[in-house]
C-alpha positions in Angstrom: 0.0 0.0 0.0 1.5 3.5 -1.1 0.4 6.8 0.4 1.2 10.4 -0.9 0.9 13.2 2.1 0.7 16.6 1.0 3.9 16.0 -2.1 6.0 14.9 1.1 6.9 11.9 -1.1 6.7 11.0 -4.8 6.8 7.4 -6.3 9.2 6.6 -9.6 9.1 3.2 -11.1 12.7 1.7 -12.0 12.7 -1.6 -13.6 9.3 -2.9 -12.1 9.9 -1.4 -8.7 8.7 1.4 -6.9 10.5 3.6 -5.8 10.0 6.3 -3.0 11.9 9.4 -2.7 11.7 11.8 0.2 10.7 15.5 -0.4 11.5 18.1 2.1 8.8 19.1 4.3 8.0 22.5 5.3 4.9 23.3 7.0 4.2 27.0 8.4 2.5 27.1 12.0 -0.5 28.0 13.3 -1.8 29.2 16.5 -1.7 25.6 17.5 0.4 23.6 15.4 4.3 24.1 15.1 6.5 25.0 12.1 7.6 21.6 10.6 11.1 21.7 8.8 12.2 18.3 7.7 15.1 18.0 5.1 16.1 14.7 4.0 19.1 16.7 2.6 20.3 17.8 6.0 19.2 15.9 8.2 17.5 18.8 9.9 14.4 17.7 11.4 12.8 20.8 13.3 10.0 21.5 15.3 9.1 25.0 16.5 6.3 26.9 18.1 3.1 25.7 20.2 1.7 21.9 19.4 -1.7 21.9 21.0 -3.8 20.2 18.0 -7.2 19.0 18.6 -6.4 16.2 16.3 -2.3 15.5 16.5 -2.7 12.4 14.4 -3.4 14.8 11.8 -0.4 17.0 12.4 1.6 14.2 13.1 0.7 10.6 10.9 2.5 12.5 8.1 6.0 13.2 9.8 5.9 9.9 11.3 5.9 8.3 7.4 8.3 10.9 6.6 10.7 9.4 9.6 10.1 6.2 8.4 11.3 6.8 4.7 13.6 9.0 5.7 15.7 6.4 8.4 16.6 3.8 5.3 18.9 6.0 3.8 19.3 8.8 7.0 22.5 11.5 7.4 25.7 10.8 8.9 24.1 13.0 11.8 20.4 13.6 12.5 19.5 16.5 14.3 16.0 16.4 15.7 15.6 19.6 17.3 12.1 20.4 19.2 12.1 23.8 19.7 8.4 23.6 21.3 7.2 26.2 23.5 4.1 24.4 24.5 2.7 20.9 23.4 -0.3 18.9 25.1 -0.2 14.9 26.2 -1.0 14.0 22.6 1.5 15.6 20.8 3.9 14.0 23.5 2.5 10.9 22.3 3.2 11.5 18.4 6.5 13.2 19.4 7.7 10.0 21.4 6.6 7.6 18.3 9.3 9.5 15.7 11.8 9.7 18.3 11.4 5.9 18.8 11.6 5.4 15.1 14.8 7.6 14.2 16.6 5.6 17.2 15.6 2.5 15.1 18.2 3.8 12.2 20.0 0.8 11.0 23.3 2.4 10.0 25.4 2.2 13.2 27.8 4.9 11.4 25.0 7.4 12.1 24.0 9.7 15.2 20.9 11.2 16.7 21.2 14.3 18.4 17.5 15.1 20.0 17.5 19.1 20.8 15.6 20.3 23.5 15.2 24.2 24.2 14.0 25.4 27.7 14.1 29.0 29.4 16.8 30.4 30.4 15.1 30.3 34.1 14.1 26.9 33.8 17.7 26.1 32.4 19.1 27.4 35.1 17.1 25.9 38.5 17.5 22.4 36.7 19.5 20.2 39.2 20.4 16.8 38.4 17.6 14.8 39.1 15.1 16.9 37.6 17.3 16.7 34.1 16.8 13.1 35.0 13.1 13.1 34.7 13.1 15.7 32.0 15.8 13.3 29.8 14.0 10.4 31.6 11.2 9.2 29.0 13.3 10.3 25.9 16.3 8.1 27.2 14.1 4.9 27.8 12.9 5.6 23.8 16.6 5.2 23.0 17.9 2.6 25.2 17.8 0.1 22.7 19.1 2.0 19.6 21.7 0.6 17.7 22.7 4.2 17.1 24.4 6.7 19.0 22.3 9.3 20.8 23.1 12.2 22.1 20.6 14.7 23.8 21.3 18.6 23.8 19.6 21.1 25.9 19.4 24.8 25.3 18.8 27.8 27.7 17.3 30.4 26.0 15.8 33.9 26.8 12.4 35.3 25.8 13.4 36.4 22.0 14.6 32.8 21.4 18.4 33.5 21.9 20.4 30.8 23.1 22.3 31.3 26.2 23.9 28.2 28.1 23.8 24.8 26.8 24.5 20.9 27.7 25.2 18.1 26.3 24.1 14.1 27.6 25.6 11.5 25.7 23.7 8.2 25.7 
């Protein structure tokens, strides 16, 4: 079964197979859905803004088959950088299911960094164990990737400036 999401992907057929290649997604955001910027190019997979969607499957079934075309012929280095001032319990849902999937990248020459941006305030007041239940839930996604992982996290101010930052290597 082939599916086409909004010219994400198109089909070519090569000597009676079919062949599907990525297209770079950009989506612009709405009042409560984020900026989308995945390149297959890059291996820049970006998220940015508020994801509060009545219906995330909508927002979010599209990316996922993106993730999954895109992690059988990924970057040397994917950077999956959630940039998300806000998202609800069902975003956190979609949001877990492609981070699950990139760490399921085949090609044990290639590395996931997952970006995470927080305030400056919050940044700073993190101690150790509440990184640990912040990183928590992203590092049991990964715990079984036969990739490296790396998680980032970014302090930044109220224009979006980064400030401090952090690295956790898995």
């Amino acid at each position: 079964m082939l599916f086409l999401y909004q010219g994400t992907f198109s089909f070519n057929a090569i000597d009676n197979f079919l062949i599907m290649e990525l297209k770079k997604l950009h989506i612009e955001a709405s009042h409560k859905t984020p900026q989308i910027d995945f390149d297959h190019n890059t291996g820049e997979l970006v998220l940015t803004g508020k994801s509060i969607p009545e219906n995330a499957a909508k927002v979010y079934e599209s990316l996922l088959q993106w993730v999954n075309v895109y992690k059988n012929s990924p970057k040397r280095i994917t950077n999956l950088r959630l940039n998300l001032e806000y998202f609800n319990t069902s975003s956190t849902l979609w949001l877990a299911k492609i981070v699950q999937s990139l760490s399921t990248i085949k090609n044990k020459s290639c590395t996931l960094i997952i970006h995470l941006f927080f305030g400056i305030d919050e940044f700073e007041t993190m101690q150790a164990d509440d990184l640990k239940d912040e990183l928590h839930p992203i590092i049991h996604l990964v715990s079984d990737s036969a990739i490296s992982v790396g998680i980032k996290i970014y302090g930044k101010d109220s224009e979006g400036n980064i400030l401090k930052e952090s690295i956790v290597l898995i």
